[in-house]
NUVEXFI-832443 format. One line per 5 residues: their letters; for each residue x, y, z of N, C-alpha, C. Coordinates in Angstrom, 3 decimals. Example, Ala and Ser with C-alpha at 12.3 -4.5 7.8 and 13.67 -1.06 7.14 Angstrom:
residues 2
AS = 13.190/-5.690/7.800/12.300/-4.500/7.800/13.200/-3.300/7.800 ~ 12.850/-2.250/7.080/13.670/-1.060/7.140/12.900/0.030/7.870 $
//
This chain:
residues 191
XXXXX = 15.772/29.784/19.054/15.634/28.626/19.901/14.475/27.752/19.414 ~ 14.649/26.620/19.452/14.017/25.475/19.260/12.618/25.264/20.006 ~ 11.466/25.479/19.425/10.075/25.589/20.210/9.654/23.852/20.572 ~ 8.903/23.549/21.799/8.594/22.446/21.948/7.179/21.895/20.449 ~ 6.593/22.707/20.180/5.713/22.599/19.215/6.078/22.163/17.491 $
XXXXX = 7.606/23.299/17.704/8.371/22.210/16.500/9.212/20.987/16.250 ~ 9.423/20.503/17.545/9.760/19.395/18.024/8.751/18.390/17.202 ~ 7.111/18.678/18.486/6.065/17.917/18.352/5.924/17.681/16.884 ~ 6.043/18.635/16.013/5.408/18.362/14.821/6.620/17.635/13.914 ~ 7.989/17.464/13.908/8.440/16.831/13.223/8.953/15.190/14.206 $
XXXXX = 7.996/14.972/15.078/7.615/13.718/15.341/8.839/13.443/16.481 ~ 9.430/14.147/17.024/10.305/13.595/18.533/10.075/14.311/19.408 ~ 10.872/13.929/20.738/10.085/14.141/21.986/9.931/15.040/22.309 ~ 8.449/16.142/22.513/8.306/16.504/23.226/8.043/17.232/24.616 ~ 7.971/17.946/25.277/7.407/18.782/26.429/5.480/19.276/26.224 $
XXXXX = 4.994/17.644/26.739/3.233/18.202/26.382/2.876/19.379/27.364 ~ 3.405/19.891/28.468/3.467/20.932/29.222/3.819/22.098/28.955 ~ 4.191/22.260/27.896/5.142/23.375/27.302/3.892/24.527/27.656 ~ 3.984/25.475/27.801/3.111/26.907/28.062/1.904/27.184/26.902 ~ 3.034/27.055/25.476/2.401/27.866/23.988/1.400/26.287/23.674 $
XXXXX = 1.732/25.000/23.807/1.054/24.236/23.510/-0.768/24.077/24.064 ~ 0.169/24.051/25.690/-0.914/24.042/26.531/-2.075/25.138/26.145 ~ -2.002/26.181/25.758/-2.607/27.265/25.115/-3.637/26.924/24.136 ~ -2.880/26.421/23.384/-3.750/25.555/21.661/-4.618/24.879/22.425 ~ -4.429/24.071/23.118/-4.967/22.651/23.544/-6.122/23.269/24.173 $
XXXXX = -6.192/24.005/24.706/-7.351/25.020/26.130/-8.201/25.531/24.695 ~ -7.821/26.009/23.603/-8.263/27.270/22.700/-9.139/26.222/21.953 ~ -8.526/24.601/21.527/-9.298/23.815/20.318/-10.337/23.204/21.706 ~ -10.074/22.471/22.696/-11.244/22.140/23.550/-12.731/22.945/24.257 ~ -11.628/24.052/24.131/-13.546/25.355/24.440/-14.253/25.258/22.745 $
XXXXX = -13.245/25.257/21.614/-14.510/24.988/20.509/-14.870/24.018/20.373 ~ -14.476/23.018/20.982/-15.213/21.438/21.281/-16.133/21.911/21.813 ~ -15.972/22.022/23.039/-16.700/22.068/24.179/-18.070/23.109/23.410 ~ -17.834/24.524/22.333/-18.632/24.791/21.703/-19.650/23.769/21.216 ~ -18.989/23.064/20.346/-19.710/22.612/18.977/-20.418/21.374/19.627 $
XXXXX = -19.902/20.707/20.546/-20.659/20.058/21.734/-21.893/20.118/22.588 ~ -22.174/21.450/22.371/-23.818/21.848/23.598/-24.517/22.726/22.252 ~ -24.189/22.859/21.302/-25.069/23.197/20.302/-26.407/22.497/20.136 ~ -27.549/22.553/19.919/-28.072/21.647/19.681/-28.484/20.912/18.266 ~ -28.593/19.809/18.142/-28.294/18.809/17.145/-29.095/19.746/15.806 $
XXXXX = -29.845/20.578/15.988/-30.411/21.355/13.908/-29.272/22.423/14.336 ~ -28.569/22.723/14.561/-27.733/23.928/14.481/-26.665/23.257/13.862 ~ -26.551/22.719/12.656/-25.231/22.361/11.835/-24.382/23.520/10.975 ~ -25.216/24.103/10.829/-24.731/25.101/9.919/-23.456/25.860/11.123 ~ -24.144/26.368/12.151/-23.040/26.907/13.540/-22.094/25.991/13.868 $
XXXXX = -22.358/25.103/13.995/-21.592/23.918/14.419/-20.161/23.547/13.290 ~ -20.482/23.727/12.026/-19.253/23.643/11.198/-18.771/24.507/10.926 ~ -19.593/25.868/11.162/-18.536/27.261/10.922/-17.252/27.050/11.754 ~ -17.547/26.803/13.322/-16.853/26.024/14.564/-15.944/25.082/13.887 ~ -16.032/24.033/13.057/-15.336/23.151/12.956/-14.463/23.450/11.689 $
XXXXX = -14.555/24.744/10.908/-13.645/25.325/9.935/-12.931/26.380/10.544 ~ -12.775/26.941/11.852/-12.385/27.169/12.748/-11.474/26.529/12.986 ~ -11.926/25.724/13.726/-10.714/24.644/14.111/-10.026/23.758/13.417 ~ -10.081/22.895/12.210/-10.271/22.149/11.790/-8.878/23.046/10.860 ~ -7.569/22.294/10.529/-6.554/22.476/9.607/-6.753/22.798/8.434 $
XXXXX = -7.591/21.883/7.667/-8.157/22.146/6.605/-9.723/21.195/6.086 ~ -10.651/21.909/5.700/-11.781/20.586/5.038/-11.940/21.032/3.608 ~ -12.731/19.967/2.889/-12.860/20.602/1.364/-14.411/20.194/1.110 ~ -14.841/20.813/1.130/-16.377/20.515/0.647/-17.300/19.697/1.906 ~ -18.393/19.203/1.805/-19.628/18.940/2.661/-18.626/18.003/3.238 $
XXXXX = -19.230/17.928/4.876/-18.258/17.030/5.900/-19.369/16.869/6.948 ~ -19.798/15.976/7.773/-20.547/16.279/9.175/-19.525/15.012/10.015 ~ -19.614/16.207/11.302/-19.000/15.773/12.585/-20.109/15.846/13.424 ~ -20.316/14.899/13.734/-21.887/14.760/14.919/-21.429/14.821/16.391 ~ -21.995/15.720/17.039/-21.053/15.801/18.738/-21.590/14.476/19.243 $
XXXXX = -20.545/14.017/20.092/-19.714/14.589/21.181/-18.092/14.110/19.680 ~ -17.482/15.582/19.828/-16.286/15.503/18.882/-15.012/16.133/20.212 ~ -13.854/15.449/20.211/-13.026/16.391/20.627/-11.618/15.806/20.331 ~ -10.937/16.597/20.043/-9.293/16.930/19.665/-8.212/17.707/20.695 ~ -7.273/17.614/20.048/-6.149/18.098/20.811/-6.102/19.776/20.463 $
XXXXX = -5.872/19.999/19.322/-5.423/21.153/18.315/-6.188/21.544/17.548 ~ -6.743/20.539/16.380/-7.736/21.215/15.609/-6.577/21.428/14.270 ~ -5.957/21.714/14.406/-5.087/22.741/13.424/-4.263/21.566/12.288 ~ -4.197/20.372/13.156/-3.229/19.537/12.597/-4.499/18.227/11.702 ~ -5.689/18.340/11.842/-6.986/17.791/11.481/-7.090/18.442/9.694 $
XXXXX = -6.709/17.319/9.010/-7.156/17.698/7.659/-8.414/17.064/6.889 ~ -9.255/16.955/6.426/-10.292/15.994/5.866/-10.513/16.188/4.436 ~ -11.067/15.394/3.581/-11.528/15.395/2.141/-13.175/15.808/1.852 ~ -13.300/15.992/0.879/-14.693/15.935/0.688/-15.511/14.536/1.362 ~ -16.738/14.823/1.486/-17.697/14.227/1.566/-17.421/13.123/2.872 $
XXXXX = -17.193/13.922/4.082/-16.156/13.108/5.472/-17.673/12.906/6.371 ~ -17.784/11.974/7.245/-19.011/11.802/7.740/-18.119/10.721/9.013 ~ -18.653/11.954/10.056/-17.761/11.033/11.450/-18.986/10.779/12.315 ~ -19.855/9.707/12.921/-20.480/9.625/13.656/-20.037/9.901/15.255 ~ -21.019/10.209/16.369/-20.913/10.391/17.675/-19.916/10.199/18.807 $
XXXXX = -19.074/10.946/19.112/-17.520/10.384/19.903/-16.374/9.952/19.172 ~ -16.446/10.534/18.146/-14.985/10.748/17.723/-13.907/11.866/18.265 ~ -12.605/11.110/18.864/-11.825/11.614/19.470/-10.323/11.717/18.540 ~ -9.856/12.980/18.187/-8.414/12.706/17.558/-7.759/13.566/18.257 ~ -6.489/12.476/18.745/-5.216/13.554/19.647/-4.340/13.765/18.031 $
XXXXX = -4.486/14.835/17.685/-4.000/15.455/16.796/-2.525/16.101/16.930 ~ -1.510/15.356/17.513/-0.393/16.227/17.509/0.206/16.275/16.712 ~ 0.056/14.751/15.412/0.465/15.196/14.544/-0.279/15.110/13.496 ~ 0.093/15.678/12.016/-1.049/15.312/11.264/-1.867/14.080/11.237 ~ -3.410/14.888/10.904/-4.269/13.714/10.647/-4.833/14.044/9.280 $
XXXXX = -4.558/13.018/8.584/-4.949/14.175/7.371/-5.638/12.391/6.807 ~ -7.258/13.013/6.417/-8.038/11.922/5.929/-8.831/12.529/4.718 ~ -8.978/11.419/3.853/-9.249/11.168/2.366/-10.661/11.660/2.219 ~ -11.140/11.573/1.262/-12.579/11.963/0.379/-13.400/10.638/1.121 ~ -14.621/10.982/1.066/-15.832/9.640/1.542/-14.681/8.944/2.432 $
XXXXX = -15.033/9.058/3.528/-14.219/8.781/4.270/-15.860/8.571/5.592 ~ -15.912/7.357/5.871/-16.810/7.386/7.143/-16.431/6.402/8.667 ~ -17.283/7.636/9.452/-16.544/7.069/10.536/-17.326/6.695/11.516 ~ -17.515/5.686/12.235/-18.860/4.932/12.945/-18.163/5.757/14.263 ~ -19.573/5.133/15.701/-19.322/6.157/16.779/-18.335/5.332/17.776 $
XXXXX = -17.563/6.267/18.225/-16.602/5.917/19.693/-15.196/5.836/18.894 ~ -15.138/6.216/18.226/-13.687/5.999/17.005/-12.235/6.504/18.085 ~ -11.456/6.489/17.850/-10.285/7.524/18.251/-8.978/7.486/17.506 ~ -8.497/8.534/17.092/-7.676/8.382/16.091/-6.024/9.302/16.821 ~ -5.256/8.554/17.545/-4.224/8.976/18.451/-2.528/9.285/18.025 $
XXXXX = -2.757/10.314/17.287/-1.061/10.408/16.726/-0.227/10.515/18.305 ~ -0.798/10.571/19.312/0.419/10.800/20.221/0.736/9.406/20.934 ~ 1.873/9.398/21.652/2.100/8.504/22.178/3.248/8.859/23.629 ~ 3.842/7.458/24.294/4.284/8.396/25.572/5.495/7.257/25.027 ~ 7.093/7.555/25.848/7.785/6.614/25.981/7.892/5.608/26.881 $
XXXXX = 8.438/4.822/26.496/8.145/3.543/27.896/9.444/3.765/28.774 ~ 10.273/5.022/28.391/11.097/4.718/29.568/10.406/5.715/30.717 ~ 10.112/5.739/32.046/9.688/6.012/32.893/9.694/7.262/33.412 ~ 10.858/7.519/33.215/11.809/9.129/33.554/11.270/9.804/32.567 ~ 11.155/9.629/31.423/11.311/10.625/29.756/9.386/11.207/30.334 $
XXXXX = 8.335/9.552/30.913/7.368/9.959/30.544/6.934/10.920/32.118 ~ 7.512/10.518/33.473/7.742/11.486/34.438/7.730/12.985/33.773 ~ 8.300/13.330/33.123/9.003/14.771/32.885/8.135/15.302/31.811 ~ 6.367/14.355/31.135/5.770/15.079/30.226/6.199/14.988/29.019 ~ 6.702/14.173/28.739/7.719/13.577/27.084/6.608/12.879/26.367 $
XXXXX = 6.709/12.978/25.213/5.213/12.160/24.418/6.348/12.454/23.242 ~ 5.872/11.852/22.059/6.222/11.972/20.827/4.355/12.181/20.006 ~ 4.517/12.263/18.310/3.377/12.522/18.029/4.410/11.535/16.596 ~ 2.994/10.710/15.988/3.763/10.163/14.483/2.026/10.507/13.711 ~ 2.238/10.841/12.364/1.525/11.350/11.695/0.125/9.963/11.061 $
XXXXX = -1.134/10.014/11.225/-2.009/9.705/10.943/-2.617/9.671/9.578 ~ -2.553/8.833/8.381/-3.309/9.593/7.281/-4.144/8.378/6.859 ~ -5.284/8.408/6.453/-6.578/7.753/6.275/-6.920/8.208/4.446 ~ -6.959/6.827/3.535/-6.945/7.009/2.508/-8.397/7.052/1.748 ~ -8.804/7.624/0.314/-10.633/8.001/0.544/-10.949/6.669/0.637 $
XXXXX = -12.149/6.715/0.429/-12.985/5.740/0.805/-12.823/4.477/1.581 ~ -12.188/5.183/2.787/-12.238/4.389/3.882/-13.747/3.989/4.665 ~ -14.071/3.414/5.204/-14.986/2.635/6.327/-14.200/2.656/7.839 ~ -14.805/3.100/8.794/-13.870/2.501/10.299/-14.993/2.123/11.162 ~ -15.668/1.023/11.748/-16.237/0.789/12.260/-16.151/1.023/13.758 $
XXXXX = -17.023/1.014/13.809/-17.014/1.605/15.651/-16.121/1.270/16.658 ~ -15.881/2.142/18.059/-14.715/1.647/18.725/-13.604/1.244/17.943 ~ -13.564/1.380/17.025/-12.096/1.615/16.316/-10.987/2.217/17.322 ~ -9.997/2.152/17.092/-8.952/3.027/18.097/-7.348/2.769/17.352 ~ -6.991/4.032/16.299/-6.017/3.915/15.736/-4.999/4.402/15.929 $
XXXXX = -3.549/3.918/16.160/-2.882/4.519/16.786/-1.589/5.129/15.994 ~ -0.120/5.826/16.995/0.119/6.669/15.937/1.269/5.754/15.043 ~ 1.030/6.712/13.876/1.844/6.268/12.515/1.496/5.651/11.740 ~ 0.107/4.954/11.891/-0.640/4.436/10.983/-0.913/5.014/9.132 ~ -1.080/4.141/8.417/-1.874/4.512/7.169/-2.866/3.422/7.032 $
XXXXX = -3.691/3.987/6.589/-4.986/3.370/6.131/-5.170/3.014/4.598 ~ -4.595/2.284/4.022/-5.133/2.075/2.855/-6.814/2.508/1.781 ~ -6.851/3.147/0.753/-7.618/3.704/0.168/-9.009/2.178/0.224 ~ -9.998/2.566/-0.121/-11.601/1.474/-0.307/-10.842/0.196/1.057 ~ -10.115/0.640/2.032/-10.504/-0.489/3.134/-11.381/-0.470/3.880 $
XXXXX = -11.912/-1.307/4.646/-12.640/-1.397/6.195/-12.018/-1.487/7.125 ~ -12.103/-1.163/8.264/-11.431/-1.645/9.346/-13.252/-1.950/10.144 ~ -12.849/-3.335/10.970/-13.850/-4.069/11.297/-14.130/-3.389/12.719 ~ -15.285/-3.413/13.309/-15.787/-2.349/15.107/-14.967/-3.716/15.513 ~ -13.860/-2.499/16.599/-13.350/-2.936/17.970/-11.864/-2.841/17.655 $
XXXXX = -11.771/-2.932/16.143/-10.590/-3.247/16.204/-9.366/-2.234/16.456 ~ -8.297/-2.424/16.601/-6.830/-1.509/17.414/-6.156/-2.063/16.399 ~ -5.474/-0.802/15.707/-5.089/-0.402/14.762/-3.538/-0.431/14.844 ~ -2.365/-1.148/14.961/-1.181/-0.645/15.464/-0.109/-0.660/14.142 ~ -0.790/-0.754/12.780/-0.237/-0.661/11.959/-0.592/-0.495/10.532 $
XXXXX = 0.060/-0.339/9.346/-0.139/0.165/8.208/-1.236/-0.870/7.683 ~ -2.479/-0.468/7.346/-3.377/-1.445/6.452/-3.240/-1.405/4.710 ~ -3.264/-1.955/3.889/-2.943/-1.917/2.588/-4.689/-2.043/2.198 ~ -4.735/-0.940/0.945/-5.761/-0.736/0.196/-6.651/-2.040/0.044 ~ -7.541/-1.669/0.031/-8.795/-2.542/-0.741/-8.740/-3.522/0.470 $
XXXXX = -8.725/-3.709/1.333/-8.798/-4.932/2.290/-9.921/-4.429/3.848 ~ -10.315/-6.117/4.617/-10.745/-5.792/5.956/-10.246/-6.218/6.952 ~ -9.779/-5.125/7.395/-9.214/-5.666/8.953/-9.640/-5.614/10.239 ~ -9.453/-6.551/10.578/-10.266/-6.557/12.455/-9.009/-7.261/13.183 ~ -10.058/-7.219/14.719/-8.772/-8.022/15.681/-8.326/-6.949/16.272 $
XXXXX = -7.693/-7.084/17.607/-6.458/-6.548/18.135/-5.803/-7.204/18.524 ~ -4.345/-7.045/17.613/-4.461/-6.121/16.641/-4.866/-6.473/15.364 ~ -5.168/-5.122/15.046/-6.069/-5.640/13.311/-5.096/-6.504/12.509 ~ -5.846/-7.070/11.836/-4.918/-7.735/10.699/-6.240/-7.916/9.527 ~ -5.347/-8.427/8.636/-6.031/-8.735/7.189/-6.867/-9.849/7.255 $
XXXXX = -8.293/-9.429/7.289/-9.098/-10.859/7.345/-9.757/-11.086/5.898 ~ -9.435/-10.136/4.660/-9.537/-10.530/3.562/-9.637/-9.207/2.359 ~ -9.275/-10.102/1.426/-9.019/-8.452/0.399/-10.539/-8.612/0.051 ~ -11.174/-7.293/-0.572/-12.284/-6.858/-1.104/-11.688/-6.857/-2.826 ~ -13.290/-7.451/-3.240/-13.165/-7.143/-4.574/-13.430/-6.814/-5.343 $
XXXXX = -12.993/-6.676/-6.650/-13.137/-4.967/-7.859/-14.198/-4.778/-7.626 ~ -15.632/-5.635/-7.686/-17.021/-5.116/-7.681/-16.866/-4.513/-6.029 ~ -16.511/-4.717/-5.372/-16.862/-4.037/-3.658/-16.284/-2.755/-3.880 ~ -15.031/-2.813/-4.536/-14.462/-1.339/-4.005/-14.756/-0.623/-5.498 ~ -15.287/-1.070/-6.389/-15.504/0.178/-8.134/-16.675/0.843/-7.542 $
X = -16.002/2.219/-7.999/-17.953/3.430/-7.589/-18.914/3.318/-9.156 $
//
């Protein structure tokens, strides 16, 4: 039989109530809720916690609390990832982000979503569409990206802006919704 969790993960609708989900969700928020009252020189504890939870990381990363997620499990990152204060990812479906990858504070990065028909969202129906953030991204604060997005590799996204769609490499976008307020060039984005 067909689990609501494998539903969730190949991106249709749904049961966010489901028993085994609800489970994950309780299991990744107490190691929030961990890595959260740590206090700020305890990094070393604090990321054991977040390789714990965390799907996959590859090399040096800091997540500065207040951090919290759905799962944990579906959270992938690159080397050298640096998320400032209140970053939130509903992780239902992959989030899988690039190398140098930084992230200013109040961010939220939302693969889930609900349907607009009324009944579907009555009954606990959500869908999840997959998140991926390319390296050397920038996201400026209050960012809030939503699901199915890609992020193009050396972009910005400008503070405030709402994210409701694919950004193409090397560019900055702001606004809600974001849009292209100009490409960056070879000297901005060459390391």
């Amino acid at each position: 039989m067909e689990t609501e969790k494998e539903r969730m993960l190949r991106g249709e609708l749904y049961n966010a109530e489901d028993p085994e989900l609800a489970q994950e969700r309780v299991r990744a928020k107490e190691i929030c809720w961990q890595i959260n009252h740590l206090p700020i020189s305890e990094e070393a504890q604090r990321n054991q916690l977040l390789v714990q939870l965390l799907g996959s990381t590859d090399g040096a990363f800091t997540i500065l609390p207040d951090f919290w997620c759905d799962y944990g499990s579906n959270i992938h990152i690159g080397k050298n990832f640096f998320a400032n204060h209140g970053l939130v990812v509903l992780d239902g479906a992959p989030v899988t982000i690039g190398d140098n990858v930084f992230i200013a504070p109040n961010v939220g990065l939302y693969t889930a979503g609900h349907p607009l028909d009324v009944r579907q969202r009555n009954r606990y129906l959500e869908y999840a569409k997959p998140i991926t953030i390319g390296n050397n991204v920038w996201i400026g604060g209050g960012v809030q990206v939503m699901p199915g997005v890609t992020i193009g590799e050396c972009s910005v996204v400008a503070g405030g802006s709402v994210v409701v769609k694919d950004v193409p490499a090397g560019v900055v976008v702001g606004g809600n919704p974001a849009r292209v307020i100009r490409e960056l060039t070879e000297e901005e984005i060459s390391e």
